[in-house]
C-alpha positions in Angstrom: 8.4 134.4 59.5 7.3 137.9 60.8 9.7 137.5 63.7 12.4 137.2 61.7 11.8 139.8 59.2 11.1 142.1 61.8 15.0 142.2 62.6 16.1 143.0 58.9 15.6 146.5 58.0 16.2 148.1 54.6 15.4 147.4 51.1 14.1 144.1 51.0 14.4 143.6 47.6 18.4 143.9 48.0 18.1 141.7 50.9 16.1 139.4 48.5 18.6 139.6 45.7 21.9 139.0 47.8 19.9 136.2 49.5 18.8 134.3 46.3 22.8 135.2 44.5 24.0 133.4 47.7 22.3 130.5 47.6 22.6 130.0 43.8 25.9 130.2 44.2 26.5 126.4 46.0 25.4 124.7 42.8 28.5 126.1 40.8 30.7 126.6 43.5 30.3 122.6 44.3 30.7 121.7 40.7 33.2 123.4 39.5 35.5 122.7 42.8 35.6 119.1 42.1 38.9 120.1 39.8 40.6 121.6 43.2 39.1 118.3 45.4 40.7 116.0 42.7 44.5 118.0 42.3 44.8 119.4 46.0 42.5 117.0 48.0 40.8 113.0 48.2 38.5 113.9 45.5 35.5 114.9 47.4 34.1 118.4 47.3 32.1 118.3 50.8 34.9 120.6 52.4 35.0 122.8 49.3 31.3 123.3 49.9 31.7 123.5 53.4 34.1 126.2 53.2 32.3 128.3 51.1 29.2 127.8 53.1 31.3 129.5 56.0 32.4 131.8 54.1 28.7 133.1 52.9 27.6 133.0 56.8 30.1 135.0 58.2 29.4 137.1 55.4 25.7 137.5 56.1 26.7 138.4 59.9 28.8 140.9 58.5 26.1 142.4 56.4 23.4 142.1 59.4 25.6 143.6 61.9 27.3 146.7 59.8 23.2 147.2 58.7 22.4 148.1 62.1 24.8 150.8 62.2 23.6 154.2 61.8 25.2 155.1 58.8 26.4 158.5 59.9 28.9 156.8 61.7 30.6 155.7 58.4 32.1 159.2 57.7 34.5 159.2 61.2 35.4 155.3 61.2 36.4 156.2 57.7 39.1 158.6 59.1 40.1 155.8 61.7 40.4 153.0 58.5 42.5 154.6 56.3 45.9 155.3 57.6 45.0 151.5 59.1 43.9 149.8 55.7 47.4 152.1 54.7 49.4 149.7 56.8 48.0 146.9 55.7 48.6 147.3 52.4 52.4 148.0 52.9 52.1 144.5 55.0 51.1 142.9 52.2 53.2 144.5 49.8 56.9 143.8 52.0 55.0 140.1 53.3 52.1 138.9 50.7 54.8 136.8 48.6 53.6 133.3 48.9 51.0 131.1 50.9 51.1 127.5 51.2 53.5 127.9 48.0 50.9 129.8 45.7 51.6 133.1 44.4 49.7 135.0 47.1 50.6 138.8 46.8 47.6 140.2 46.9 46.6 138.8 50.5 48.2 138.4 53.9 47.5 136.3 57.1 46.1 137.3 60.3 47.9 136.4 62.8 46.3 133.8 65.7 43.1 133.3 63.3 45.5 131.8 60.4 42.4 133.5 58.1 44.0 135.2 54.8 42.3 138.1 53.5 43.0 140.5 50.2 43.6 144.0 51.7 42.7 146.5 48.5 39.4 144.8 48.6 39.1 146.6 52.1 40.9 149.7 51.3 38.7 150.6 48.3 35.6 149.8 50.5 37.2 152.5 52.5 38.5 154.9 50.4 34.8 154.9 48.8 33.9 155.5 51.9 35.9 158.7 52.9 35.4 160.1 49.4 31.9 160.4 50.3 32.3 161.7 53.5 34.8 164.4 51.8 32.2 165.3 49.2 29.6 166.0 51.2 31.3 167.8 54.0 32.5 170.4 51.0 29.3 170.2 49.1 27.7 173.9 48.1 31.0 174.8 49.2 33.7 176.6 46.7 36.8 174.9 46.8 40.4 175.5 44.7 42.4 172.5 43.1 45.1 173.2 46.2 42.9 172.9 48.7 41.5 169.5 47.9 45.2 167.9 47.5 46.1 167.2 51.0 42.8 166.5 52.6 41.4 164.4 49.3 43.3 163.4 46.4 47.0 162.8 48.6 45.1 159.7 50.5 43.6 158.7 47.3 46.7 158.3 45.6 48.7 156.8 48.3 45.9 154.0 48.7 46.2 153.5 45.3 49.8 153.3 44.8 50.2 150.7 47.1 47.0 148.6 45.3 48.6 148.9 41.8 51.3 146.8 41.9 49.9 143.8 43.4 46.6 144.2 41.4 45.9 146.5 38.4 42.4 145.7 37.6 41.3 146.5 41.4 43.3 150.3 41.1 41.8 150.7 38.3 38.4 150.0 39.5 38.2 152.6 42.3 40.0 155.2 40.6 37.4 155.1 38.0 34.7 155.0 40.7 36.2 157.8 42.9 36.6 159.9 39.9 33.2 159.3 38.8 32.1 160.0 42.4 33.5 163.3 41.9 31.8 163.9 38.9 28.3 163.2 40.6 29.0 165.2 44.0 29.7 168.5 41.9 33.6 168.2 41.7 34.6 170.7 39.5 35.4 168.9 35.7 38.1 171.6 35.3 39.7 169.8 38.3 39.1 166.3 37.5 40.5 166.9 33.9 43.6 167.7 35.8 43.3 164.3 38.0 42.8 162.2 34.8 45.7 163.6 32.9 48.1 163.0 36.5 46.3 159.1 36.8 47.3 158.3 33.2 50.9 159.7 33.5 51.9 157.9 37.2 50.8 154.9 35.4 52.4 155.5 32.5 55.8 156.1 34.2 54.9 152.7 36.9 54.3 150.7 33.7 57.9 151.9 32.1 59.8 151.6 35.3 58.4 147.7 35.5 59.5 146.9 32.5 62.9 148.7 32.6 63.6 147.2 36.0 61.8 144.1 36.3 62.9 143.4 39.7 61.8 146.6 41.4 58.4 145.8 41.9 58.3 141.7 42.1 54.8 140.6 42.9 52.5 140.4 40.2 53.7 143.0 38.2 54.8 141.3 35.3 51.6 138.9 35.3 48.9 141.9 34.5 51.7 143.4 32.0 51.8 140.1 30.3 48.1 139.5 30.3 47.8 143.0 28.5 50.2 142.4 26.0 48.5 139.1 25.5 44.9 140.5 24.9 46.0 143.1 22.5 48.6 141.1 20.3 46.6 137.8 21.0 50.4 136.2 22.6 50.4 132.5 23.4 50.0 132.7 27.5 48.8 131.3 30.0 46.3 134.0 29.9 45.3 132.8 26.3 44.8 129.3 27.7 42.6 130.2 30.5 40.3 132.6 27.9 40.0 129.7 25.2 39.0 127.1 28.1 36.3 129.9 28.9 35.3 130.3 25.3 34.3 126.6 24.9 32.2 126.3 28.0 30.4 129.0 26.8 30.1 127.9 23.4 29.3 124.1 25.1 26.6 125.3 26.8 24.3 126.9 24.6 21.5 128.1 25.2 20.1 125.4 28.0 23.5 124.1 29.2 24.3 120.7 29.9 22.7 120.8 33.6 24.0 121.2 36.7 27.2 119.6 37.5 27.8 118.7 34.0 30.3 121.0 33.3 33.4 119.4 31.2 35.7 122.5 31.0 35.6 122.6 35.5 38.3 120.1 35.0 41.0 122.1 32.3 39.9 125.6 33.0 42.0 127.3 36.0 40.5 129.3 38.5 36.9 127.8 37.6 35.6 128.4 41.3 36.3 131.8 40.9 37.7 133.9 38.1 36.0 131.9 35.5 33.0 130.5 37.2 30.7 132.5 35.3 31.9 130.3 32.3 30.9 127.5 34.1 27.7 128.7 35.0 26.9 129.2 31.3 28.5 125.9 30.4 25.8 124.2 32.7 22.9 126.3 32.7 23.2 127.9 29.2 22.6 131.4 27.6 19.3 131.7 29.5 21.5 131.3 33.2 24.1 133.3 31.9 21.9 136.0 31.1 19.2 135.4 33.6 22.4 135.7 36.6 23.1 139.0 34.7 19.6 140.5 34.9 20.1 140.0 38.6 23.2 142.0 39.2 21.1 144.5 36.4 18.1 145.0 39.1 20.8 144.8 42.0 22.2 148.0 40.1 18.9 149.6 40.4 17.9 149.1 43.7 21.0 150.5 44.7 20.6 153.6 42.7 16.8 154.2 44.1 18.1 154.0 48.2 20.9 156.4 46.7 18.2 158.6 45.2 15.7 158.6 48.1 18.4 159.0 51.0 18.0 162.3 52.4 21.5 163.0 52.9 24.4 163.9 50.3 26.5 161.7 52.2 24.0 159.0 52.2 23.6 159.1 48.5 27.4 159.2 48.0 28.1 156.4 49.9 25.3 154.6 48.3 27.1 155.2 45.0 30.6 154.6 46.2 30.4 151.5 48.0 27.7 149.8 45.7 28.4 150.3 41.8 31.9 149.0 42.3 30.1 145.6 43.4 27.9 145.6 40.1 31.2 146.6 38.2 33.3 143.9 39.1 30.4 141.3 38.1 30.3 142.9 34.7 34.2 142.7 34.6 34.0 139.1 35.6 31.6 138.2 33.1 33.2 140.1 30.4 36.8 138.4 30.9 34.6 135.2 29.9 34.1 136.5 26.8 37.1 138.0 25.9 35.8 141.9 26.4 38.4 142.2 28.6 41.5 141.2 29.3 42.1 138.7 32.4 41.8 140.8 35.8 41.5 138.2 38.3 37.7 140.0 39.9 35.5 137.4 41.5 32.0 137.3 40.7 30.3 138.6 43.6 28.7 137.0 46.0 29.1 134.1 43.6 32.6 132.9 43.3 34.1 131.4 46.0 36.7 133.4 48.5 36.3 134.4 51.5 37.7 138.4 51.6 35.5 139.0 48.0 32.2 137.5 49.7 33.3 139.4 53.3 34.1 142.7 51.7 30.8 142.9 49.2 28.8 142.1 52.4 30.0 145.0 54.4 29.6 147.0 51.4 26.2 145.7 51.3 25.8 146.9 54.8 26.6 150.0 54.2 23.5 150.0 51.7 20.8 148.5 53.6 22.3 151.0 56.6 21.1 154.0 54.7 18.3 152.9 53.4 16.9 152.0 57.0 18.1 155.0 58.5 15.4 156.1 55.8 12.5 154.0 56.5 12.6 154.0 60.5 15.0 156.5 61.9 14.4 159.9 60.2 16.3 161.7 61.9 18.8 164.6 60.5 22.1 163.6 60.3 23.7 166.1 61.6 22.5 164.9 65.2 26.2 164.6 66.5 28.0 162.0 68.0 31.8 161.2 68.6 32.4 159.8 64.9 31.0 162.7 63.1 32.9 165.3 65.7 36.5 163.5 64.8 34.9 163.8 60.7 34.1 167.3 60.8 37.4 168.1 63.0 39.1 166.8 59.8 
């Protein structure tokens, strides 16, 4: 055990925690895929399993290998990823129509590996990632509203604009964390005020120029505007189908459940491997599951803010921050959908759900974690000691 422990470096509690989510996860993945196995397969869920198993080892070889990585180099590849996640995002915008004849907008295929992956899952990985680097390359520095445009908020709102219309709740998500990124590296409020009042009047006008031309931006446009409407005037959707499915699993499951793999509501509620699975999780394992899973991602949360709070670098702390609250967000978004506390957004439960580019992505933001905090416990070096990456970051 000591040799193997001797190869993973950082916080082992994290390591613990994203460990013991993984493996947790097989139970309801493998329950509540036995829906998918009886529509799209021969009934059995061994390749549904199989699949996500995969899935969660690539993943982990993500998250070992990008944990080796001195985390300094983050702030150049940053530069390098952006204008590339950029393209991929139009890619998926002009191509991301349709795969194997499901509404597929959100992700495109890779060529020669025929894997299919969700691009603004990537791109707000690294937009986090060059916000952080920005911030702390003008940290104690005074800077004017102009002079940030070009160099900060003109990439933020490109990368943004080309998330939005595919998927809302993911826009939304790293604009709130960017601007609340802002607020912690020192960003001047008078500035961000300005930023909050442009966000809310672009998507004001996107919202009015959907529904005046419906066909101007196909995709899923009119399937977030819908599921809006339909949790604020409580519409008779598809949405509302999907969140009363949810409701009686929960309510079904009380506060034991009915045990594992005895979930009725796997086999009418859509999406139950993914968007919903936290409704199954309750529905078989109960209130104390449901809140037991939650306390997890709860002391996740915490171990992430105490590497961000003992990394000795400002860029080490914003990264922290950027890369790792999103993770704990979207879990509390997941769960809340459940519940009705939120309108249907289509976020995976991480490390939990099944999909491949949600467990992939959350991994290498993971990484990024554990990368800091073992720059921390065996390489304590400065960070300024140069290298190529940080010569092309500071260039820019």
């Amino acid at each position: 055990m000591k040799n193997i422990f001797q190869y993973i470096q950082g916080d082992r509690t994290i390591w613990g925690l994203v460990t013991f989510l993984a493996l947790i996860s097989f139970v309801p993945v493998y329950s509540a895929s036995s829906n998918l196995a009886y529509l799209y397969g021969d009934g059995s869920t061994l390749p549904y399993l199989l699949k996500h198993f995969a899935h969660l080892v690539l993943g982990f070889g993500i998250l070992y290998g990008v944990h080796k990585i001195p985390y300094n180099y983050f702030r150049g590849l940053s530069i390098i990823a952006l204008p590339v996640v950029g393209i991929l995002l139009i890619i998926t915008m002009a191509e991301g129509t349709t795969i194997g004849g499901a509404n597929a907008s959100r992700w495109i295929r890779l060529p020669f590996v025929g894997i299919t992956i969700q691009t603004s899952t990537l791109a707000g990985v690294a937009l986090m990632t060059y916000v952080a680097r920005y911030l702390s390359k003008i940290k104690d520095k005074t800077v004017t509203f102009k002079e940030t445009i070009l160099p900060l908020w003109a990439p933020v709102f490109i990368i943004l604009s080309f998330i939005l219309p595919a998927n809302l709740s993911t826009a939304a998500i790293f604009f709130t964390m960017v601007v609340m990124l802002m607020f912690i590296g020192g960003y001047p409020l008078k500035y961000l005020g300005v930023i909050l009042g442009a966000g809310l009047v672009f998507l004001t006008l996107f919202i009015l120029t959907a529904k005046a031309f419906p066909g101007t931006f196909p995709n899923r446009v009119d399937t977030w505007i819908s599921r809006i409407d339909n949790f604020t005037d409580n519409k008779d959707t598809d949405a509302d189908y999907q969140i009363e499915k949810a409701k009686i699993a929960i309510a079904t499951g009380g506060i034991a459940g009915l045990g594992p793999g005895k979930s009725v509501q796997k086999n009418f509620l859509p999406q139950s491997s993914s968007d919903f699975i936290y409704a199954i999780i309750v529905e078989e394992f109960g209130l104390v599951g449901g809140l037991s899973l939650m306390l997890v991602y709860l002391l996740l949360l915490f171990r992430i803010l105490v590497v961000a709070h003992k990394s000795s670098s400002i860029f080490g702390k914003l990264l922290v921050i950027g890369v790792g609250i999103p993770i704990i967000f979207r879990a509390m978004i997941n769960m809340a959908v459940a519940v009705e506390l939120f309108p249907v957004t289509g976020q995976n439960l991480p490390l939990i759900s099944s999909g491949g580019t949600s467990i992939w992505m959350t991994c290498l933001a993971l990484g990024m974690i554990l990368s800091v905090s073992a720059k921390r416990e065996i390489a304590p070096k400065e960070e300024a000691e140069e290298n190529p990456l940080d010569i092309l970051s500071e260039a820019m």
